[in-house]
N, C-alpha and C positions, 0 to 999 in steps of 0.2 A: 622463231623470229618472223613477225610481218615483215614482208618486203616491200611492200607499199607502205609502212607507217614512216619504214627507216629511210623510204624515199623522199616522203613528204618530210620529216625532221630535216635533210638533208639538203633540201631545195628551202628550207624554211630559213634555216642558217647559212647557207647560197645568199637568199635575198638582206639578210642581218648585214650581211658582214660588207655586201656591196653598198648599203646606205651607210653605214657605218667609215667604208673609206673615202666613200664621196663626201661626207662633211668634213671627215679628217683633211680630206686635202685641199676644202675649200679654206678651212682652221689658217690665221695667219700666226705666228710665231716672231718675236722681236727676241734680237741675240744681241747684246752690249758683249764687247772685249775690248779695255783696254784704248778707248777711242775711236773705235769702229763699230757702227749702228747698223744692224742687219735684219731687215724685213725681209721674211720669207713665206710661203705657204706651205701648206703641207704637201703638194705636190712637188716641193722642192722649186719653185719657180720664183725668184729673184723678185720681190720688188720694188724694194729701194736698198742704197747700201748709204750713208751717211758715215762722215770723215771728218773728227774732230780737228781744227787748222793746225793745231800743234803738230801734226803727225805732216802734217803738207810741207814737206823739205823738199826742194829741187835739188839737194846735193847729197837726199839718201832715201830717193826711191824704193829702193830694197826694204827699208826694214816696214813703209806705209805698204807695200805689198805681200810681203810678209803679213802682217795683220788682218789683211780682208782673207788671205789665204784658211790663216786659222781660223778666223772667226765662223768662214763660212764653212769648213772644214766638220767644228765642233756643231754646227746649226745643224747639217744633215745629219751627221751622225743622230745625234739626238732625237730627229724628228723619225728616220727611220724604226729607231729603237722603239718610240713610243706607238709607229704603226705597228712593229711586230706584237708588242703588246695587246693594242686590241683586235688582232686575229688570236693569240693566244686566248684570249678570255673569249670568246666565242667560241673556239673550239675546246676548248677546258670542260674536261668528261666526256668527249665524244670517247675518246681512242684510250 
């Protein structure tokens, strides 16, 4: 086995996988639940949250709080997952 070639494979997919998560996390993502509108990027970074008036109760806070909760809850989730995926596909047949 060259150790230099599996160096260079190894710095090759190093630099893949670093452009690869910097446009992911530039990637913006919109999440709809239930009357809560959620723009996110992929870095996980908030940028707008939007709130259907229906949901706007002053005498039941809890459940319009509740909903940004899940919503944003499910958006990370999600967006994390699909980062793991493409490091997995990068590294897929190294190991």
């Amino acid at each position: 086995m060259d150790i230099n070639k599996l160096m260079q494979q190894a710095n090759k997919m190093k630099a893949e996988m670093e452009k690869k998560e910097k446009e992911f996390e530039s990637k913006v993502f919109i999440y709809e639940k239930q009357g809560v509108k959620l723009i996110i990027e992929g870095s996980l970074q908030i940028k707008s949250i939007e709130i259907d008036e229906a949901l706007v109760d002053p005498d039941d806070k809890e459940t319009l709080q509740d909903m940004i909760i899940i919503t944003v809850n499910e958006a990370t989730k999600d967006i994390l997952e699909q980062k793991k995926r493409i490091g997995d596909s990068i590294t897929k047949g190294m190991f």
